[in-house]
KOLMIGU-789851 format. One record per atom (N, C-alpha, C, O): z, x, y; residue in one letter. Coordinates in steps of 0.1 Angstrom, whole numbers, plus 5000, padded with zeros to 4 digits. Example, Ala and Ser with C-alpha at 12.3 -4.5 7.8 and 13.67 -1.06 7.14 Angstrom:
507851324943a
507851234955a
507851324967a
508551424967a
507151284978s
507151374989s
507951295000s
508051345011s
***
This chain:
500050084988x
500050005000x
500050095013x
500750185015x
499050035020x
499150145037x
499950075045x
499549955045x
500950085052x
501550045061x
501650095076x
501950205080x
501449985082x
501350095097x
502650045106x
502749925103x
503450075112x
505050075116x
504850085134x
505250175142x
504450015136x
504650065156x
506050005158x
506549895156x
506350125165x
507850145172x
508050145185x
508250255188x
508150075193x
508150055206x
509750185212x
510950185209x
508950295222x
509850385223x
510650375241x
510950465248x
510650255242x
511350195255x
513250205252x
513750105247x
513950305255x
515450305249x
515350345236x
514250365230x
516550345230x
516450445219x
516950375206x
516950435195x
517250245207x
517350175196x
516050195184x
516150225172x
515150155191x
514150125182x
513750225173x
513650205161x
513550325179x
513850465177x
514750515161x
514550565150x
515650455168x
516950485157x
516450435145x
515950495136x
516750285146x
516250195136x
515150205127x
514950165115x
514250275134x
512850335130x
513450425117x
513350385106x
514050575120x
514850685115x
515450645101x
515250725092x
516150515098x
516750475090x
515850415082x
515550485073x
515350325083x
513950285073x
513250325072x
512650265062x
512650425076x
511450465073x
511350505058x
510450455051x
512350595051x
512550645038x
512450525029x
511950545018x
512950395032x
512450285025x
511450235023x
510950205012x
510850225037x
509650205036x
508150275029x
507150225026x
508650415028x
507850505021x
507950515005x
507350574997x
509150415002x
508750394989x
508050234983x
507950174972x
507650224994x
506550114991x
505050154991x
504050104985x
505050265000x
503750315002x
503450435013x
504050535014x
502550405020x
501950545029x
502450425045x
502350305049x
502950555051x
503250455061x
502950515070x
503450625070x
501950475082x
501350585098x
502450505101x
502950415093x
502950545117x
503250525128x
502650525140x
502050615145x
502950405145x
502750395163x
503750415170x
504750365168x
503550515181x
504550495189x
504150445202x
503050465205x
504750385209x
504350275221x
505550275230x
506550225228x
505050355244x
506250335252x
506550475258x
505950575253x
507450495268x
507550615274x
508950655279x
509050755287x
510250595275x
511550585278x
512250585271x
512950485270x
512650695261x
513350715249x
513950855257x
513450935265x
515050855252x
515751005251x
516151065237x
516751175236x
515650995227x
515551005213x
514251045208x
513450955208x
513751175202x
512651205192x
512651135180x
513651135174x
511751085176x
511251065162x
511251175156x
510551265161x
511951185144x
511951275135x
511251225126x
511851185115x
509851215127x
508751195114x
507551205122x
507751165134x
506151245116x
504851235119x
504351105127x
504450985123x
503951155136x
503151015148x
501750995147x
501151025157x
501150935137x
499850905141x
499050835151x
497950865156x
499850735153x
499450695173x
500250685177x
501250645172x
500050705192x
499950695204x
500050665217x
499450745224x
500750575224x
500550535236x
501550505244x
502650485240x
501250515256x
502550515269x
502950365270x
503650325279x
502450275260x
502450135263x
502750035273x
501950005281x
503949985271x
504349935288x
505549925285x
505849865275x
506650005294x
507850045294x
509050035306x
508750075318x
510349975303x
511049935313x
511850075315x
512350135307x
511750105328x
512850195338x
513650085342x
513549955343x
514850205346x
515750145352x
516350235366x
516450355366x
516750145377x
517550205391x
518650255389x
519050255377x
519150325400x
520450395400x
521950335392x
522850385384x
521650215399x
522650125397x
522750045390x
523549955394x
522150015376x
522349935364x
521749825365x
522149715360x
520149855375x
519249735372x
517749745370x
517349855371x
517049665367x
515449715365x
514949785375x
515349755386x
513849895374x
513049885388x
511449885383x
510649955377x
511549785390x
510449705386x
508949775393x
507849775387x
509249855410x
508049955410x
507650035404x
506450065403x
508950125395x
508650205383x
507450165370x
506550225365x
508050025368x
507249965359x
506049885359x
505349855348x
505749855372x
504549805376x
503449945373x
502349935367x
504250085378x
503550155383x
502950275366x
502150365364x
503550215361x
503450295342x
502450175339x
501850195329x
502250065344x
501349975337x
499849995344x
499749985356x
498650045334x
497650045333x
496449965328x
495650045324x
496049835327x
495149725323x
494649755311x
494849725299x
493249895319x
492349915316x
493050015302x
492649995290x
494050115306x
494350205293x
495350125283x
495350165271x
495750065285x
496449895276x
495349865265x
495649875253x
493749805272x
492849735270x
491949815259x
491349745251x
491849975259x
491350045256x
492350085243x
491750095233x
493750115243x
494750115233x
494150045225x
493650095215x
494149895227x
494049785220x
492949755210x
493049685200x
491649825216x
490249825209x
490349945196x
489649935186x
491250055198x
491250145191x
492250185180x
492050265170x
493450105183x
494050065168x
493749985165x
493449875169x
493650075149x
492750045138x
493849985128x
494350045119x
494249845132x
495049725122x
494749695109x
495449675099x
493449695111x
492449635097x
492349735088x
492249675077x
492449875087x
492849905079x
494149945068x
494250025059x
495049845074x
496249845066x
496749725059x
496749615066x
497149725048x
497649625043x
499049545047x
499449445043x
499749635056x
501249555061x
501349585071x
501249705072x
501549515083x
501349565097x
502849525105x
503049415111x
503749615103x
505549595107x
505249595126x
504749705130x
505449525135x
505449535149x
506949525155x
507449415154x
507549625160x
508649615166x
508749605183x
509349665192x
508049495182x
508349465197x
507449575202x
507849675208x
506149555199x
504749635208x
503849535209x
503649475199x
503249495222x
502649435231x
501349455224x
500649345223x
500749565220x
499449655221x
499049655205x
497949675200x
500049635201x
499949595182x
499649495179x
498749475171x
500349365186x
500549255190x
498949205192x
498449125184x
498349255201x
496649185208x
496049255195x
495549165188x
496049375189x
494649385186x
495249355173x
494649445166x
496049275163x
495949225155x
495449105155x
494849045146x
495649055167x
495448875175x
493648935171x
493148865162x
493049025178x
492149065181x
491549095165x
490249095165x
491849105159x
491349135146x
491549055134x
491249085122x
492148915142x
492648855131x
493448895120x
493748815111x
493749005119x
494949055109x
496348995111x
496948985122x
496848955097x
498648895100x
499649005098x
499849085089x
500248955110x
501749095107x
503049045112x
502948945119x
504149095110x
505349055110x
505749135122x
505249245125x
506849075130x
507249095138x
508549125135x
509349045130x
509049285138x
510049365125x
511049395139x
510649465149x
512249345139x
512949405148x
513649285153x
513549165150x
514649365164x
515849315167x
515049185179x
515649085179x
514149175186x
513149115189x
513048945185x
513248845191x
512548995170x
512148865165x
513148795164x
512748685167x
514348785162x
515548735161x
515748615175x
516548515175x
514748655189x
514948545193x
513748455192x
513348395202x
513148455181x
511948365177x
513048225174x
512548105175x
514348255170x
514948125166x
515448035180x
515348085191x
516047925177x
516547855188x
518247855188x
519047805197x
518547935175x
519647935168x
520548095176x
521748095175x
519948185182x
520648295187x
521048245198x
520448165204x
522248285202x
523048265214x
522148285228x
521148365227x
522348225238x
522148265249x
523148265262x
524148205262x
522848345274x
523748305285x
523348175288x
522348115286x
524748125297x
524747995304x
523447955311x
522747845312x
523448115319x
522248105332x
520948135323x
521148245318x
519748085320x
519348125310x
517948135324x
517848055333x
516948275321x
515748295326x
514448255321x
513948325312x
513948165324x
512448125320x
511848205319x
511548215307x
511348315327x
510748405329x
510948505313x
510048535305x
512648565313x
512948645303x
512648545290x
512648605279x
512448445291x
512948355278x
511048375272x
510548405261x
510548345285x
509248365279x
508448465272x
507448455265x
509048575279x
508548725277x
508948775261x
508248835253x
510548715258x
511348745243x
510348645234x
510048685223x
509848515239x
509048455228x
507548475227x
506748415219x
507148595238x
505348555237x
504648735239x
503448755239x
505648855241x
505048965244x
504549015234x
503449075234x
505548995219x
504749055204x
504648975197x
505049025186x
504448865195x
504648765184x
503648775173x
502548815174x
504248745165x
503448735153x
503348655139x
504248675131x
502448575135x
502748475123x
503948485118x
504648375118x
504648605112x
506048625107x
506848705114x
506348795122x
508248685111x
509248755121x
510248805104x
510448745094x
510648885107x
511948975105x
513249015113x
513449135115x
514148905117x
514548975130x
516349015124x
517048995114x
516649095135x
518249195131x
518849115148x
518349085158x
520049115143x
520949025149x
522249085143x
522449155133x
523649035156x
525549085154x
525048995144x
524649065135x
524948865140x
524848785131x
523648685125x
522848625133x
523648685111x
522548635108x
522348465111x
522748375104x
521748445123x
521948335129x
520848185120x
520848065117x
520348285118x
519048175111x
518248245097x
518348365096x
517648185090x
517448245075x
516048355076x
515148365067x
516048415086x
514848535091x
515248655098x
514648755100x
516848605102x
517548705108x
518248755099x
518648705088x
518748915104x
519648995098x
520649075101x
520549145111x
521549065094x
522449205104x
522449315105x
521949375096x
522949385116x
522049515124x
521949645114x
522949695108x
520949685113x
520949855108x
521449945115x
521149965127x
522850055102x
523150085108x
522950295104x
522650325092x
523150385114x
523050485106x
523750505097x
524950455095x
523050615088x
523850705075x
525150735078x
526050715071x
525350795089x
526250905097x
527750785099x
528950785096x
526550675106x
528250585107x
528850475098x
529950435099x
527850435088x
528050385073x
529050475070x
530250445074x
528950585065x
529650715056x
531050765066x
531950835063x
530950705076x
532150735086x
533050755082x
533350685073x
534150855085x
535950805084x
536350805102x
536250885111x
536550705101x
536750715118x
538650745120x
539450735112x
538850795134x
540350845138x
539750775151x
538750695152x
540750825158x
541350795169x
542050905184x
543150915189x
540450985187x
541451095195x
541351075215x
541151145225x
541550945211x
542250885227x
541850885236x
542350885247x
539650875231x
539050905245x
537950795242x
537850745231x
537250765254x
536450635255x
534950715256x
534650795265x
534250665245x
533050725245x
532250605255x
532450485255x
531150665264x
530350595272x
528550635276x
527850725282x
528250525270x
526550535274x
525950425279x
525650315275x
525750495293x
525450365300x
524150435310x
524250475321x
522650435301x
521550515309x
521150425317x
520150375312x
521450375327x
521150235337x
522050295347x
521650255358x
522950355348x
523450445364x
523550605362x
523850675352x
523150645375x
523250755380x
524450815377x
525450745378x
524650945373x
525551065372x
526651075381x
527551155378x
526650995394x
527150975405x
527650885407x
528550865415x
526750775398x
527350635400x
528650625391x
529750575394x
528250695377x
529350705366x
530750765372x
531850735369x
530450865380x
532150935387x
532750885388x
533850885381x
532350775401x
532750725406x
533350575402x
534350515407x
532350535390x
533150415380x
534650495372x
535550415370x
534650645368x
535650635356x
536650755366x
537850725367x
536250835371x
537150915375x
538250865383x
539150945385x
538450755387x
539850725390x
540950675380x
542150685382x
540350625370x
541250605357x
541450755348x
540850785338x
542450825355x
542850925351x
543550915338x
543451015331x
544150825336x
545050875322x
544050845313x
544650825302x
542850825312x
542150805301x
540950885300x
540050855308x
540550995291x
539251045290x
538050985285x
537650945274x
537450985296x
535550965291x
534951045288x
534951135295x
534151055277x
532951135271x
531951025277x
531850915274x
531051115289x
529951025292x
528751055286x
528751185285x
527951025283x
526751105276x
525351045286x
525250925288x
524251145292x
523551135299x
522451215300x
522651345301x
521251165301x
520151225299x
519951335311x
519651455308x
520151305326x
520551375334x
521551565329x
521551665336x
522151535317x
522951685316x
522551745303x
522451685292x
522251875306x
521851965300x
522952005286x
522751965274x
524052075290x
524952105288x
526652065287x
527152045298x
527352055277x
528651975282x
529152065291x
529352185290x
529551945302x
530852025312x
531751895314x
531551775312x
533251985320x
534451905322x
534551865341x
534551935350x
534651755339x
535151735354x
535951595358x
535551485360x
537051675359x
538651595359x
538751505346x
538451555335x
539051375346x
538951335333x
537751325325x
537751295313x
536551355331x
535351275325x
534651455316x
534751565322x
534051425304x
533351525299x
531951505299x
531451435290x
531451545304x
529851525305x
529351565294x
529851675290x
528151515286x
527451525277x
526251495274x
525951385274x
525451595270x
523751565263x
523351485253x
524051475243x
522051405257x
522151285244x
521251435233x
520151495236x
522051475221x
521351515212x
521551465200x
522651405198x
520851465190x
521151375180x
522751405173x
523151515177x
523451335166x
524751285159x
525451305172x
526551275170x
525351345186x
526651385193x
527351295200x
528451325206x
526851155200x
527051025208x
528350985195x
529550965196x
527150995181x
528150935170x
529351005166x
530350945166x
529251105164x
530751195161x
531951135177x
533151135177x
531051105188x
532251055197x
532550925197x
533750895199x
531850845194x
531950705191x
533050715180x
533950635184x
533350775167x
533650755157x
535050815157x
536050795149x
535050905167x
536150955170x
537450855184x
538550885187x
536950805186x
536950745203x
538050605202x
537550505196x
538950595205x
539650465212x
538650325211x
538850215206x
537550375219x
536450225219x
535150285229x
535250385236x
534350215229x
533350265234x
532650155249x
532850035251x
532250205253x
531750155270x
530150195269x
529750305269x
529450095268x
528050085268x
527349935273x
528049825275x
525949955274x
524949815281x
525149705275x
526249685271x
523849605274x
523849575267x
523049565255x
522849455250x
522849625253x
521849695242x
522049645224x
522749545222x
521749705216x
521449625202x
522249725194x
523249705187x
521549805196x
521849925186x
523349935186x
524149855180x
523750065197x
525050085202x
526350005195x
526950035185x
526549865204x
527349775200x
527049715185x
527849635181x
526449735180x
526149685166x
527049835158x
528049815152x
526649945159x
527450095153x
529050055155x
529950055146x
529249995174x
530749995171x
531749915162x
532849945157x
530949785163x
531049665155x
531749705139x
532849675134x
530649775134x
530749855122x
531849885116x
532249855105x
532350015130x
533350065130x
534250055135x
535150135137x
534249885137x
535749915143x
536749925157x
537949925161x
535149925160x
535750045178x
535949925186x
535149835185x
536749925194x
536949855209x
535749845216x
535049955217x
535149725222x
533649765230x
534449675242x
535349595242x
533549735252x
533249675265x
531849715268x
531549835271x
530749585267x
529449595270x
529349515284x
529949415288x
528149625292x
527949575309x
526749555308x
525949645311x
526249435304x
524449455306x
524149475317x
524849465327x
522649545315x
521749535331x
521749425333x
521649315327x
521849465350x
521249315357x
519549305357x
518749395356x
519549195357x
518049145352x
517849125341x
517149035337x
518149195336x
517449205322x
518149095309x
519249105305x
517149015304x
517648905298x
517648955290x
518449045294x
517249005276x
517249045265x
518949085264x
519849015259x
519249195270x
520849255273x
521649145277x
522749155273x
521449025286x
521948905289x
522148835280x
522948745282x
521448855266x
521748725255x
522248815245x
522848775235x
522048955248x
523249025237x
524649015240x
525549025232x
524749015256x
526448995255x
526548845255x
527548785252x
525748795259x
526548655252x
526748645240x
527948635238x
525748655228x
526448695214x
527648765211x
528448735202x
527548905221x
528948975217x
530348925221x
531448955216x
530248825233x
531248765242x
531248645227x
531648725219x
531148575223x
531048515214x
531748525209x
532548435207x
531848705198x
532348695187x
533848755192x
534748765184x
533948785208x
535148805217x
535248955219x
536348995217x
534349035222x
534149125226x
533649125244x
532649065250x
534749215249x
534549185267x
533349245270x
532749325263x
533049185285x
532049155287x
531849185298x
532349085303x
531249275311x
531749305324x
530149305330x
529249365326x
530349195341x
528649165344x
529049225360x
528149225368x
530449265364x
530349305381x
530849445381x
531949445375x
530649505382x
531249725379x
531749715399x
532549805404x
531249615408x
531849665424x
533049635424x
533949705430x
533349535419x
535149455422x
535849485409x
535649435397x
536949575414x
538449545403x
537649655393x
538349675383x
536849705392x
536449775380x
537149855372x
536749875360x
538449935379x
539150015374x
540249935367x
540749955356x
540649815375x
541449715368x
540749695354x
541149745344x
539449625354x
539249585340x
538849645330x
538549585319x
538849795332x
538549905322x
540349905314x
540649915302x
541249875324x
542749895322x
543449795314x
544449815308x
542549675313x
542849555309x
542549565297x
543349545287x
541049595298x
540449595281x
541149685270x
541549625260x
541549835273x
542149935273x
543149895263x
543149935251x
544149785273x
545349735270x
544849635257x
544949655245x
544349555264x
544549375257x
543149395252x
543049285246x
542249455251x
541049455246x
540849455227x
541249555221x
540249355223x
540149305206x
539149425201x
538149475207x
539949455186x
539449465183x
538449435168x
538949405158x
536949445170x
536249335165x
535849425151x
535449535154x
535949395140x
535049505130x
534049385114x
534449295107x
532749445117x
532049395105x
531749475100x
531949585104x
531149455088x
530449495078x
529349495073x
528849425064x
528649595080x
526849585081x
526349675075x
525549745080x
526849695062x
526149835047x
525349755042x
524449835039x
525049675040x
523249625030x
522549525037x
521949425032x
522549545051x
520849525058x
520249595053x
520049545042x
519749685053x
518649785048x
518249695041x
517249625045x
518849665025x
518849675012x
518049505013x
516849495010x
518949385017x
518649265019x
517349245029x
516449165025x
517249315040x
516249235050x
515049335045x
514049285050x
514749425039x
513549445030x
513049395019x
511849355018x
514149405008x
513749244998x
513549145007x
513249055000x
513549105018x
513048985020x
511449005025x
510448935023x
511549145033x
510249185037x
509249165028x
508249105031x
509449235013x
508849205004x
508549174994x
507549214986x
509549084993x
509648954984x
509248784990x
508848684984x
509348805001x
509248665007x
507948675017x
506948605014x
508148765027x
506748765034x
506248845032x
506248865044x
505648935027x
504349035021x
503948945014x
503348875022x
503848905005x
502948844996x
502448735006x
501148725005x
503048645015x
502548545021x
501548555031x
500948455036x
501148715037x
500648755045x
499448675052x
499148625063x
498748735034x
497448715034x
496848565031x
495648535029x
498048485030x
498048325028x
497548285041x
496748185042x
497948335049x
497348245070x
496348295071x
496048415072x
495748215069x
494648115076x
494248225093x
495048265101x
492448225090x
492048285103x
492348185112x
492548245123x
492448095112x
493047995125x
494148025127x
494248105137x
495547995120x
496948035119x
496548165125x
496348125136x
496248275126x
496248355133x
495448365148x
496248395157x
494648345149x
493748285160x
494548245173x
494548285184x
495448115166x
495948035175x
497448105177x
498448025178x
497748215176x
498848235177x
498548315197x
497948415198x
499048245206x
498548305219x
499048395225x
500248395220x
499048495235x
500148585232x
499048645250x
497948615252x
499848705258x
499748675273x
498748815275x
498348845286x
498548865266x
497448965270x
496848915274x
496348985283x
496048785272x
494648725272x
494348725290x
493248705295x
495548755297x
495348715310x
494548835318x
493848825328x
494848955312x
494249045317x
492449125313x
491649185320x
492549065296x
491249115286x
490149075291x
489848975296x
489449185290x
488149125297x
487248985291x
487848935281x
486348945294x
486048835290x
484648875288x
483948915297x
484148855272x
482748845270x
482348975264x
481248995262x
***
């Protein structure tokens, strides 16, 4: 079986997630890779057969989109040209994790493929959302990669397509302690911005980890640190509780383990808005303001802050038997229409004719 795997390299979840399956996946068959996207602080540690800067969210100083950034990485014509040139049709299983550009030219080729990732999970009506809920974001989670089938990873398997989160080798096999410091990744503020969030809560050390530093160094309570691979996890696993976005991956590891979280989504960004509603859910805090009282409610959580722990060792094992036991075989069952009619927002820009 050829399998082609595009991995959307926007943040480093997908990334990760990619790292851990892949060895699964290769015992089903030959598997290329896409990579798509331009905002990872994470290498793929495996061979890249394609390619592309895709369309990728930056973020501002201060813990929100910046949307000139991202206008400005978006290309029509080199999108358009991506799209003619992956070659879909030659594979028999086509895994899409939330890629735009996998997404059209399977539309475009009539090929069916599953939509593999933390992503598809809001294909249901069944995943949590915030109160304030964004049309805009709502529409973009149900129509940027869609595809006849979904596979999606979720804190909880909310609906019978979802799963619970994958997690690494490193933090499965864990023995976790306790050495009294608060690990934090939060790549949505500035190096400057972070000081000035932790350094006044002196009795407590932060490990911050930031793409911005080269090198670890100490300054006052806070330890600065390089994202390189295991070095986030050996602090996470070591750590009191952890301080991060709102992101998938991350809070899914701490979950795991055990750890104390306090997740701050970006503003704007709905995807991270409907993950801490899930995590607020299962009663994990939740901090949507970092200007007012901030030092108070790092103190609070600290104190009075739950802690939440599951058990997420056989996703792997479960949401691939389902991959291919339930939908692989069904693939090739849809119908060139069923595919056809599946609509998907590229169409606004493709040329016509």
């Amino acid at each position: 079986m050829k399998i082609l795997y595009a991995v959307q390299a926007t943040g480093n979840g997908h990334i990760s997630r990619a790292m851990q399956l892949l060895p699964y996946l290769e015992q089903q068959g030959t598997v290329d890779i896409f990579l798509s996207g331009s905002n990872s602080s994470l290498a793929l540690a495996a061979p890249v057969t394609y390619r592309s800067k895709g369309v990728s969210l930056f973020y501002n100083s201060n813990g929100g989109l910046n949307y000139a950034r991202i206008l400005q990485g978006c290309n029509p014509l080199r999108i358009w040209r991506d799209i003619q040139q992956l070659p879909v049709q030659q594979y028999d299983l086509v895994l899409n994790d939330f890629d735009f550009i996998t997404a059209m030219a399977c539309k475009l080729r009539k090929v069916p493929s599953v939509q593999f990732g933390h992503q598809a999970s809001f294909q249901s009506i069944d995943c949590p959302k915030p109160l304030q809920q964004d049309k805009a974001g709502e529409w973009v989670l149900k129509n940027f990669a869609t595809s006849p089938f979904n596979l999606g990873y979720h804190f909880s398997a909310y609906d019978d397509f979802i799963f619970t989160p994958v997690i690494k080798k490193d933090i499965l096999e864990a023995n976790t302690i306790n050495n009294r410091h608060v690990a934090v990744y939060l790549p949505a503020y500035s190096n400057q911005k972070l000081f000035t969030m932790f350094n006044s809560i002196h009795h407590t050390r932060f490990e911050i980890f930031s793409k911005q530093v080269l090198q670890q160094q100490e300054e006052g309570n806070i330890t600065w640190k390089p994202i390189i691979p295991d070095s986030f996890s050996d602090s996470m696993i070591a750590s009191e509780g952890v301080i991060t976005g709102g992101g998938f991956e991350t809070p899914a590891e701490a979950l795991h383990l055990g750890k104390k979280i306090m997740s701050i989504p970006i503003k704007n960004h709905y995807e991270q808005q409907c993950n801490a509603a899930a995590l607020e859910l299962m009663g994990v805090t939740v901090v949507q303001d970092t200007l007012t009282d901030f030092q108070k409610k790092v103190e609070d959580w600290l104190q009075y802050g739950r802690v939440i722990k599951r058990d997420y060792s056989r996703s792997i094992q479960q949401s691939l038997h389902y991959l291919f036991e339930k939908v692989q075989p069904r693939l090739y069952e849809s119908t060139e229409e069923e595919v056809e009619n599946r609509w998907l927002p590229g169409e606004i820009f493709l040329p016509q004719g």
